[in-house]
N, C-alpha and C positions, 0 to 999 in steps of 0.2 A: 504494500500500500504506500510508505513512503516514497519509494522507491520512484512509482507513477502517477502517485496522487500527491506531491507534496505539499501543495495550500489547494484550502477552497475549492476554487474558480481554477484551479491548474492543474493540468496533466501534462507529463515527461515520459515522452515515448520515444525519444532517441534509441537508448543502450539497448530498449526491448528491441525496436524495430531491426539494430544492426542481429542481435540474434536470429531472429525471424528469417530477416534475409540470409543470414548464412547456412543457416538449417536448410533453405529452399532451395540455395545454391548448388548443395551437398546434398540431396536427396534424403535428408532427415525430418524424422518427426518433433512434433515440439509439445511435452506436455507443458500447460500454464502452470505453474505454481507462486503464489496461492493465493483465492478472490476473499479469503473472509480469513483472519486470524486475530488473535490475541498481542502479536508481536508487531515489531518493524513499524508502528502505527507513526504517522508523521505527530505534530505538537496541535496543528489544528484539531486532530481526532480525538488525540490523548486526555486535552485542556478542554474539551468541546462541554457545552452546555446548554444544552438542546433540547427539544421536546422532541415528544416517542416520534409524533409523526416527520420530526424532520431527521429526526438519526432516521428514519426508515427511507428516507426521500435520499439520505446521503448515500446510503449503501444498494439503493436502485441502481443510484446515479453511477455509482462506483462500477458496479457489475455490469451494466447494460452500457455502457462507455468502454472499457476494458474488454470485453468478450467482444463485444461487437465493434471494435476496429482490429482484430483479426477473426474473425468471422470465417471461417472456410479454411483457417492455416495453421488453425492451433485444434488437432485432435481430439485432446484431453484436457481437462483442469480439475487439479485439485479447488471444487468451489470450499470447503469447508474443513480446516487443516483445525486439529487438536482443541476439538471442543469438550473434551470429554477429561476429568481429571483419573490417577492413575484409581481411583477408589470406585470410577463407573459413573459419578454424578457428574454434572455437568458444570462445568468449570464457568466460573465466576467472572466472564470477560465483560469486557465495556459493551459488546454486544449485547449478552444477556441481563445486565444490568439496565441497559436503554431500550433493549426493543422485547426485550425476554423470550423465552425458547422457541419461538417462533420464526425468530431471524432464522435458523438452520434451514427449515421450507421453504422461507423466501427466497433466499439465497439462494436455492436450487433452481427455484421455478423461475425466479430473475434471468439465473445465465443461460437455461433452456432456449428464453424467449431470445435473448439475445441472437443466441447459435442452436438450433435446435439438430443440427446434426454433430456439435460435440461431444463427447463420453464427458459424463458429470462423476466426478469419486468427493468421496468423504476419506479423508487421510489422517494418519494419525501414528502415535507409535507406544510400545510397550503393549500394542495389541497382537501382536503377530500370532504365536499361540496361545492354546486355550487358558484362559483363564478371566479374571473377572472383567478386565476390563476391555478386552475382546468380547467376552458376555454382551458389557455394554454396548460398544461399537454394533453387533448383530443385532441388540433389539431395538440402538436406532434408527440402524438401515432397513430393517425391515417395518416399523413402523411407519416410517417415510413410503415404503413402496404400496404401504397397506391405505396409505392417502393416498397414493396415485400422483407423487412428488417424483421428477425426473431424476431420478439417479443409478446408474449405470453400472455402479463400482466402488471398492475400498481399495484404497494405500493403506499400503503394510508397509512402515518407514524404516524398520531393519536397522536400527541403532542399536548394534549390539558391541561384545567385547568377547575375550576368552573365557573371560570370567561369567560372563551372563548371557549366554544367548537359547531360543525355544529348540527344543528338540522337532526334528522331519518331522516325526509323527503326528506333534502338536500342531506344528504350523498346517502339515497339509489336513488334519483335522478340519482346521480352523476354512483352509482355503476351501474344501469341501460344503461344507453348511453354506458360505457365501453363495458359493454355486449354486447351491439347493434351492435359495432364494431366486437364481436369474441375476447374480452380479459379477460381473469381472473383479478382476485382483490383479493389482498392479502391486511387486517391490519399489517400492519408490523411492526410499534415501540410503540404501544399504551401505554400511563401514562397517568396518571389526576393527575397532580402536584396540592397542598393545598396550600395558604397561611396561614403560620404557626399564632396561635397555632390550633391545629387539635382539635375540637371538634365532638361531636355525629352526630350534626346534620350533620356536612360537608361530614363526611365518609357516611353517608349515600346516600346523593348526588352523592359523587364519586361512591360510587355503582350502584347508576340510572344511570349514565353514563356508565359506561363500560357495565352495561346489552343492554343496549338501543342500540349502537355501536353493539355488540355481535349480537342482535335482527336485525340488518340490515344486517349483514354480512350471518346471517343464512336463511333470508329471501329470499335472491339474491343465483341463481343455481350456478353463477360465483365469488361470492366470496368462496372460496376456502381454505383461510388460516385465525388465526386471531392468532396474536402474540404480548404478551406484552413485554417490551422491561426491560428486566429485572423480577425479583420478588419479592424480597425482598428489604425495601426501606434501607435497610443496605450498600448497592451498588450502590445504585441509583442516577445517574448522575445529578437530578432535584438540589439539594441546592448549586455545584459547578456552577451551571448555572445560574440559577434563583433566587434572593438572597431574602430571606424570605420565600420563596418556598418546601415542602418537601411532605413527605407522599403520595407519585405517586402512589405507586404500591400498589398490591392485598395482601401482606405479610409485616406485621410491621418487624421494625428494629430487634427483636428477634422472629424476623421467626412466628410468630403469625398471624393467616389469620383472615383478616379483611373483612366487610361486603363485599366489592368486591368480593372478591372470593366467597361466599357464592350465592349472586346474579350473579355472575358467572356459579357457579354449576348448581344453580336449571333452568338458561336456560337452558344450556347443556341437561339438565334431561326431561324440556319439551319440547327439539325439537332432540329427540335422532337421 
């Protein structure tokens, strides 16, 4: 939102559009991320003090502007990123404070109108397998669809570590039920953040994870997408976040592809 919306009266579509075009260049798809979140919020939204019906007017405004000047070019969007806290209730954003849980179906039925041949997902993370807050994530995608709310799909964000990540079993659980419903699944942010120092054996690990991960997404008709979030750990958001934390991604700090990517590949290879 700040990013493109950053006052008022102002949209900045420069940095998007040069992606767009380069995507278009390069025969690549482009999912949007992301039309509603809790973060990144410019100072006008943050400080805003507004009545219900104009915060509702602002995030019309936001989504039907945004979706509809790429309109036909952007696939996918994340419209509704991490609305849900890790305990299953619904998290306490400026959203739900001004327009209350109803901005989620707006918000849908907003960028449909927009683009109505977009794939619309609800994304989020620490849902990947089963458990409570993937619970949650399934009874509100399924409640949305039992409206007749346009949505398409969940992002499974795949912020994992050595130390913490869902076992195949669970996730492809998890991916299955979505199915059951009629939704796509997208991997949408996946890292396997290191506690530093990185040795052999760890990268190795991290390899068996991303293939494994990979191996369940390829395995399910409905997962669809699998995106790591970033590639190079030269850029990688893990050691401003996570403090002792690094070497997430598939490509070292000097662009060097590490056993990740390799055990990457040769999935790839044996499930053409």
């Amino acid at each position: 939102f700040e990013m493109v919306h950053p006052e008022h009266n102002t949209y900045s579509f420069d940095e998007a559009d040069a992606i767009i075009a380069f995507a278009e260049a390069n025969g690549m798809k482009v999912r949007g991320h992301t039309l509603v979140w809790h973060e990144q919020l410019p100072e006008w939204i943050r400080s805003g003090n507004y009545s219900r019906a104009k915060w509702m007017e602002i995030l019309y405004d936001h989504i039907t502007t945004v979706v509809g000047r790429y309109r036909g070019r952007i696939y996918a969007w994340d419209v509704i990123n991490e609305a849900l806290d890790d305990d299953g209730r619904l998290r306490n954003t400026i959203w739900l404070q001004n327009i209350g849980p109803e901005y989620i179906e707006l918000a849908f039925r907003w960028a449909h109108e927009a683009d109505p041949q977009a794939l619309l997902f609800y994304n989020d993370y620490g849902a990947e397998g089963l458990g409570t807050k993937s619970d949650a994530v399934y009874n509100l995608v399924k409640s949305l669809m039992e409206r007749g709310v346009p949505i398409h799909g969940v992002g499974l964000q795949m912020h994992v570590s050595l130390e913490y990540y869902p076992s195949l079993e669970s996730v492809a659980a998890n991916i299955k039920r979505l199915n059951d419903l009629g939704l796509e699944v997208h991997v949408t942010e996946m890292d396997v953040r290191i506690r530093m120092p990185v040795t052999s054996e760890k990268l190795t690990r991290q390899a068996e994870i991303y293939r494994d991960i990979l191996k369940a997404c390829l395995s399910a008709k409905n997962c669809t997408a699998f995106v790591i979030w970033g590639f190079t750990d030269k850029y990688s958001w893990i050691p401003s976040f996570f403090s002792g934390y690094g070497s997430a991604l598939i490509f070292d700090e000097s662009y060097e592809p590490k056993p990740a990517y390799y055990y990457i590949l040769q999935t790839l290879m044996e499930n053409p």
